[in-house]
N, C-alpha and C positions, 0 to 999 in steps of 0.2 A: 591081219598082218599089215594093211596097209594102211592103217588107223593106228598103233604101235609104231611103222617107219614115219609117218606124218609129225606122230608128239617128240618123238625122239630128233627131228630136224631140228623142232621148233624148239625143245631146249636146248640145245648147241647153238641157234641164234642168240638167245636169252644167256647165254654164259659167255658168250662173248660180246654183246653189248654190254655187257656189266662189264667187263674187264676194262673194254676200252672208255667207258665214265670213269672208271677207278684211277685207269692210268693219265685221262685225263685232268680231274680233280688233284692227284700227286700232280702233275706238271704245273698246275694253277693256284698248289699252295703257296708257293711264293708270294704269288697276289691277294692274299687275304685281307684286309683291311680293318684291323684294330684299333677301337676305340683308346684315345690317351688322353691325360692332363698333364698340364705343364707343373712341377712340382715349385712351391714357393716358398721364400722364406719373409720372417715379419713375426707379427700378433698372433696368437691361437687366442679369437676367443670362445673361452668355454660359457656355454647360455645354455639356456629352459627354455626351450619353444612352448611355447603356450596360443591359445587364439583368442582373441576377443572381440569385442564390438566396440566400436571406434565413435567417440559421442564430443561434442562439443562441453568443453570445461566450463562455458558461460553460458547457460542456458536461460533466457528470458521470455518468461510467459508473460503475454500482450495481452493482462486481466481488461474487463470493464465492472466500471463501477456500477452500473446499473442494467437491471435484467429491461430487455429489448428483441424486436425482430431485426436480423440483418440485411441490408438493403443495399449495401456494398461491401464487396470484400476484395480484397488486392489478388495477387495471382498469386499461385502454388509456390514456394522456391523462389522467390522472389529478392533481390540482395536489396536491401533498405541500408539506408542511416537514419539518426537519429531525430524525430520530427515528422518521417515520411509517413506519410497516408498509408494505412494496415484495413480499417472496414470500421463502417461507420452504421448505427441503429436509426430506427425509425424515430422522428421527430414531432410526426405530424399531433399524437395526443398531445406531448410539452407544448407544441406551438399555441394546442386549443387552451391550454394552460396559461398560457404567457399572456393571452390577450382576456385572457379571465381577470387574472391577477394584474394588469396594468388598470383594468377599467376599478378595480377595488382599488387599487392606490390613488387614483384621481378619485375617487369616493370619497377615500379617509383623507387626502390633502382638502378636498371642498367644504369640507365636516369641518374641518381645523380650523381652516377660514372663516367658515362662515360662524364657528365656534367663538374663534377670536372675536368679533364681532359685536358677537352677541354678547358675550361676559366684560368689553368694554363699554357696553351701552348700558347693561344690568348694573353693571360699577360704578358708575357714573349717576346713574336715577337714583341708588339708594345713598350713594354720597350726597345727594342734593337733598334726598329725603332730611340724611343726618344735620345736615347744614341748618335746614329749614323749622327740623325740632331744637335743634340747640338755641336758634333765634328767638323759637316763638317761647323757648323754657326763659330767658332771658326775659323779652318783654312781660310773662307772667309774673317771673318775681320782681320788677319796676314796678308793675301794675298792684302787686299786693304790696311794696312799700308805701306807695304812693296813701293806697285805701288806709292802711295802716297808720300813715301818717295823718293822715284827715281822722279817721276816729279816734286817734290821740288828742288831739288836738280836742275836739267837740268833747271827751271824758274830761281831760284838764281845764277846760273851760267851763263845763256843769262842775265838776269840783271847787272850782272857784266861787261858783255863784249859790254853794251848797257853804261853804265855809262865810261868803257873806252875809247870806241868808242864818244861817245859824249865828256870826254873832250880832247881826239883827234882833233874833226870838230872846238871847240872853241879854242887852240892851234893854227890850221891853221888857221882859221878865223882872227886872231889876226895877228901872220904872214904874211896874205897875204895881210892886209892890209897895212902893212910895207913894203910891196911889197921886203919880205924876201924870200918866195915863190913860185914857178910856180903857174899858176890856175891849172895847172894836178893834183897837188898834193892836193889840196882843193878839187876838185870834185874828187878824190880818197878818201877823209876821209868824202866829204859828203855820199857817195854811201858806206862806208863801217857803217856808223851810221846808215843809210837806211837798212841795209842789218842787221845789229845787233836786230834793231827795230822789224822789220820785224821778225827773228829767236825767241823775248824773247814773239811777241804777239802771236806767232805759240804755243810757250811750254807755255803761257799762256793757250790759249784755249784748248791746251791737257791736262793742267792740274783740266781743270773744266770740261772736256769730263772723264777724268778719276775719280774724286771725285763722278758724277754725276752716271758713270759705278757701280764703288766699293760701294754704295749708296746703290745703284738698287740691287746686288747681296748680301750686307748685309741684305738691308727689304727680296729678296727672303728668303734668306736662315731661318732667323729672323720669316717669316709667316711657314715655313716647320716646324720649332722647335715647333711654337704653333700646326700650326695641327697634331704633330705629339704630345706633351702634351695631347690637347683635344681628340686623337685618346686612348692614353693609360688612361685617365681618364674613357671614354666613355666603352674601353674593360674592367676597374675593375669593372665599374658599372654594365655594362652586367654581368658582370659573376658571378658580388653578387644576381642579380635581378633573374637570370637562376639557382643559388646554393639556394636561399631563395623560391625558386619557385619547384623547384627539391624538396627542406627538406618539401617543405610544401604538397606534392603531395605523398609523402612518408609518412606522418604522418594523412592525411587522408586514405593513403589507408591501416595504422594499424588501424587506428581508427574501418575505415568499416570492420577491416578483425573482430577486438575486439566485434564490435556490433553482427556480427552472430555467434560467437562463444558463448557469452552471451547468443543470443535466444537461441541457441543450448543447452546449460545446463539449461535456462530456462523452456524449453520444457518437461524436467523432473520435475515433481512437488511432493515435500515430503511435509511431516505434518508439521504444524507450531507449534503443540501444540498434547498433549496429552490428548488421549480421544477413542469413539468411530468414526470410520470413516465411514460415511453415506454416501449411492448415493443419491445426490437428484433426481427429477423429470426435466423432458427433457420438460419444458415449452415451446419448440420452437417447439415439435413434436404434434403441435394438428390435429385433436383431440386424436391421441389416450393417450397423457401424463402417459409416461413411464419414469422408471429412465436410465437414461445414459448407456450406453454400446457401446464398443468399434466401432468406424465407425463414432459415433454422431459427427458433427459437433459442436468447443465453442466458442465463442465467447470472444475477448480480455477483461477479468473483471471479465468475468464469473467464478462460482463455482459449479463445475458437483457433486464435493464433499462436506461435511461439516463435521467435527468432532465436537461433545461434551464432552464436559467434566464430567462426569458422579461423580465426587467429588466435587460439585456444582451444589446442582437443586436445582428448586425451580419452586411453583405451580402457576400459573396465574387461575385465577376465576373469577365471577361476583359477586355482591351484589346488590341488591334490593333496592329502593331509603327507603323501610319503615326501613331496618336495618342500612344503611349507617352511620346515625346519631350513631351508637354503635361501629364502627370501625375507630380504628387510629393506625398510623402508630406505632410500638413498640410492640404491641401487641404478647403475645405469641398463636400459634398456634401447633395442631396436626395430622398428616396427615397418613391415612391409605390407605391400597391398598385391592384389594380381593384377590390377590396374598397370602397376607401376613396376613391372620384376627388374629386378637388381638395382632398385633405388630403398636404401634405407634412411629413416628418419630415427635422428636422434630424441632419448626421451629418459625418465627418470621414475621409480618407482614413488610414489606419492602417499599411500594408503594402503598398509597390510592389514585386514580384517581379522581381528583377533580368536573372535567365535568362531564353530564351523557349523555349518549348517547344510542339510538335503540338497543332491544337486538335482538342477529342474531339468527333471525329462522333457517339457516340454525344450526346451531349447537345446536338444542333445544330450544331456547330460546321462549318466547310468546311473540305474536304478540302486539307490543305496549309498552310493557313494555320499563321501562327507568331501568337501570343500570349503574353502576359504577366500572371500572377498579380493581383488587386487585390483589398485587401480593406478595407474603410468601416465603420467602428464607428459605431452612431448614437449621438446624444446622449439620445433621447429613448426611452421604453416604451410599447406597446400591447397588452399581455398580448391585449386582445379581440380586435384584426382584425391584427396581427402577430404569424406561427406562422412554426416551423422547416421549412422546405421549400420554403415560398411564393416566386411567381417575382416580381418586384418591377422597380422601371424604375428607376434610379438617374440621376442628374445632376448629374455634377462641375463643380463652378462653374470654367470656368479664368479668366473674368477681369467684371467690373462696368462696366454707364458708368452713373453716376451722374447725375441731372436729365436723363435723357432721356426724347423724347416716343416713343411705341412703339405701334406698329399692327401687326395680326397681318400676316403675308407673304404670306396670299392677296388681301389688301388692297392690294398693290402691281401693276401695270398698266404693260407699255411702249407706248408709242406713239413708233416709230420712234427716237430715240435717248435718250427721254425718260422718265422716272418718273411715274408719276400715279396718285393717290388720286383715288376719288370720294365727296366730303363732300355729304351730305344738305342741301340746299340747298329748306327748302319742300315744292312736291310731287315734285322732283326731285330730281339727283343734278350737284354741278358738278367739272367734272373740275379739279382741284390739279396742281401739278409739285411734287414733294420731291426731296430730294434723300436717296439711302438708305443710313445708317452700318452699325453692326454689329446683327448677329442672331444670334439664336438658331435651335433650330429652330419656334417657334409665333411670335416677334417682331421685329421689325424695328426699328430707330432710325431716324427719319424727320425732315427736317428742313424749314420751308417756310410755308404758310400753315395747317397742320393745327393745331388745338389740342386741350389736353385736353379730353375732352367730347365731340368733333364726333362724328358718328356716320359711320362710310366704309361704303363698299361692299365686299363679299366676292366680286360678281360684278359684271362692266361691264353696268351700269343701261342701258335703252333711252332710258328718258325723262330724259332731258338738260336740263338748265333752260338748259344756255348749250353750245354748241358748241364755245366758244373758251375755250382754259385759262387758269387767271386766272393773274398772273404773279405772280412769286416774289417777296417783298420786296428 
């Protein structure tokens, strides 16, 4: 029994604490505090939220032309212009090059020289040869007129003395047939005609021993001149062939000295362009895929670096095949950051991807789904709070209502078949009928007794100034 009066106390405590919360809660409903927005009038505009990634329009990879170790590299993010020092390769092999190739160019210049030299000296000896055969061919043929003339001379002279001798023997002959006389005297002028005969066939046949002689030493001397012609022909030609071969062994070895001198300042690599300068990822270091630092091996082509241009971005996204049909190319768009809330950048659709293609689950996407390319160039720069990589909210305008009045859409309220705002009315809240046009997704086009200014409710108010909705004009 005394365990029955005990619980029986203690719910009549419990019943009337609850009362007096109740009654206090009624006293304190006046004081409730209701979320509102101020209702506006202007632009509705209607957009496609979309997200993307936010990437620099000017995107410049910082190739090198020749594969090298890195032995300097600029810093991470780094803002350059055009010229500025990016990361420079190892020199030290080119250097051992250079002084390779300098000591073979003073080689093939000392060759040249000493080449010249030598084919003006070679030039000169066989000119003098030529000079010297053409003299001495000269004085031969003087020498065999000369003989020539001398055994002319001694034949015409034994002919002479053969023709007086004979009409000597015809005289006697004549003579001694007259027996005028002696025979001694006859076989004296026979044997002197004999003897005559005899002398002019002697200087005859010297004289075609001698023509035959002076002949012989004219062709010698005559074959000396040519070889010794063909000797100095043969020495201009060499020594043009040794001087074009000299110049040409000197102009390759500028050539080579010129190529490592090139790689040598090519080894130094600045910016091409103006931007920020990024280290990329070290794609050849797997697995671990790190960015670049000094030591890395690059490869001829490669670009360890990239600078963007942060005065040109623009956002790449997806669309969905059901919205696709609402985007084309021209379109303006608006793109926000969470860096940045309630700062919008103006921008422009650029690129409607015509294909559609698998969206990649790696970067959120769902499984299956087809999508479509899109890419928004902005109009405008934020080098400070817009970066390449950033995830961004994009918003393609696809169409405007102009002089409309617009209250957010948690602002709107049905009551049975009806639309209703609640406009701050005093200490309370009076419920409105609108009638509700286009939205977006944070606004609505609202049409009715609402005006700009009024302040609505975000939540159905308890305290009610009027029960009964005021009616619509």
């Amino acid at each position: 029994m005394k365990w029955a009066a005990f619980l029986g106390v203690l719910l009549l405590l419990a019943a009337g604490g609850w009362r007096l919360l109740a009654q206090r809660a009624a006293r304190d409903e006046g004081k409730v505090r209701v979320p509102t927005a101020e209702a506006t009038r202007g632009t509705l505009l209607i957009t496609l939220p979309v997200t993307g990634a936010l990437e620099s329009a000017e995107e410049t990879p910082v190739r090198t032309e020749l594969a090298g170790t890195l032995v300097q590299l600029c810093e991470d993010n780094l803002a350059v212009k055009p010229g500025d020092f990016v990361y420079q390769l190892d020199t030290r092999d080119l250097i051992d090059q250079r002084t390779e190739r300098e000591r073979a160019l003073t080689d093939a210049q000392e060759a040249l020289t000493s080449g010249e030299t030598d084919a003006q000296t070679n030039t000169t000896q066989t000119e003098n040869d030529a000079i010297s055969a053409q003299e001495s061919l000269k004085l031969t043929q003087e020498q065999a007129r000369a003989q020539r003339a001398k055994i002319d001379a001694q034949v015409k002279f034994a002919e002479g003395q053969v023709a007086r001798a004979s009409r000597e023997l015809a005289r006697s002959e004549r003579l001694a047939k007259l027996n005028w006389i002696a025979g001694t005297k006859l076989r004296e002028a026979q044997r002197s005609f004999r003897s005559q005969q005899f002398d002019l066939d002697q200087q005859r046949a010297q004289q075609a021993d001698v023509k035959k002689k002076t002949d012989e030493q004219i062709q010698d001397q005559q074959a000396a001149v040519d070889l010794a012609a063909h000797a100095l022909t043969t020495a201009k030609a060499n020594a043009e062939s040794n001087l074009t071969n000299n110049h040409i062994r000197v102009d390759n070895a500028k050539r080579l000295l010129e190529e490592v001198e090139q790689k040598i300042v090519q080894c130094t690599v600045n910016s091409p362009a103006a931007g920020l300068a990024v280290i990329e990822t070290n794609t050849e270091n797997w697995p671990e895929r790190r960015p670049y630092r000094v030591g890395d091996q690059v490869g001829a082509g490669m670009a360890p670096v990239r600078v963007y241009d942060f005065t040109r971005m623009q956002v790449r996204c997806q669309i969905g095949e059901m919205d696709i049909s609402r985007v084309h190319q021209g379109q303006q768009a608006r793109v926000s950051s969470s860096g940045q809330p309630g700062r919008h950048y103006r921008g422009a659709v650029a690129v409607v991807e015509e294909l559609a293609r698998d969206s990649n689950v790696f970067q959120g996407g769902t499984p299956g789904k087809k999508v479509f390319g899109l890419l928004v160039k902005l109009a405008e720069a934020d080098p400070a709070h817009l970066r390449p990589g950033m995830t961004v909210d994009l918003e393609i305008v696809l169409d405007d209502v102009r002089e409309a009045t617009m209250v957010p859409i948690r602002a709107i309220f049905r009551e049975g078949k009806r639309s209703l705002v609640y406009v701050a009315r005093g200490e309370g809240f009076a419920p409105v009928p609108v009638t509700v046009g286009r939205r977006n997704d944070l606004l609505v086009e609202v049409s009715g007794k609402v005006r700009a200014g009024d302040r609505v409710a975000l939540e159905r108010p308890l305290n009610r100034v009027s029960t009964r909705a005021e009616e619509q004009p």
